[in-house]
PLY file of the C-alpha trace (Angstrom):
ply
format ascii 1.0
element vertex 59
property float x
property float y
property float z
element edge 58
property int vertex1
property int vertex2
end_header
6.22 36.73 83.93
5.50 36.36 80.22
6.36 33.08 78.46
9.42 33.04 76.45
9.09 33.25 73.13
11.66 30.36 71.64
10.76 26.84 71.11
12.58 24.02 71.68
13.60 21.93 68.57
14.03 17.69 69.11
17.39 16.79 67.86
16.10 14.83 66.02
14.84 17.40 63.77
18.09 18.31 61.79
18.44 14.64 60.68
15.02 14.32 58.92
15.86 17.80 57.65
19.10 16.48 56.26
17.38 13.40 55.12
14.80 15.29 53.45
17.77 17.34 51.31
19.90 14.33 50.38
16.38 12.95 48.74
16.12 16.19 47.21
19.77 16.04 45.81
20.47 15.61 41.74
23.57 15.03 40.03
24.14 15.96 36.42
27.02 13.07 34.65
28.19 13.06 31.47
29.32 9.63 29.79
32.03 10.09 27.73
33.85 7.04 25.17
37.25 6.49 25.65
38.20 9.25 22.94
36.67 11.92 25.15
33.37 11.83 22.85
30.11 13.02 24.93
27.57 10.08 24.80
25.10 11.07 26.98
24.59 13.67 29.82
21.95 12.79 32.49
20.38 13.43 36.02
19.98 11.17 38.80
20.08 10.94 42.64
21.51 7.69 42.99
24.56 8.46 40.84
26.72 5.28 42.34
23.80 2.51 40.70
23.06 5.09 37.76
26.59 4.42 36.67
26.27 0.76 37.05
23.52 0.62 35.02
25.34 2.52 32.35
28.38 -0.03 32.04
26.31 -2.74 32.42
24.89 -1.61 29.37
28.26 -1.50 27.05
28.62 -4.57 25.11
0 1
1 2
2 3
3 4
4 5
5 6
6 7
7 8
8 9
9 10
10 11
11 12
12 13
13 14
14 15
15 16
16 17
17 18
18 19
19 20
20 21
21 22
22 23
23 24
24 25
25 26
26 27
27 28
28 29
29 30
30 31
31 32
32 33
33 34
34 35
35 36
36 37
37 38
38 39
39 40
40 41
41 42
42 43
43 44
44 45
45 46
46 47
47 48
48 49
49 50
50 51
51 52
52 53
53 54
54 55
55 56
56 57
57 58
């Protein structure tokens, strides 16, 4: 009988290929003043701490 041809994949496979495209993931923001003005536009993949960063920053 000849060996089947299909392999099995760990399940544990999809997460670390998930993982691997969150890391992968960029998000282009735009910063706009409070008259709808564009200050800056940017790229990050940690969007939630980018944003911190930019109102810590106002002052």
């Amino acid at each position: 009988m000849a060996k089947s041809m299909t392999r099995k994949i760990r399940p544990d496979y999809y997460d670390r290929k998930r993982q691997r495209q969150r890391e992968r993931t960029h998000v282009l923001y735009r910063c706009y003043d409070r008259t709808l003005t564009l200050l800056y536009v940017g790229m990050t993949n940690d969007p939630e701490s980018r944003f911190i960063t930019h109102t810590s920053q106002i002052g």
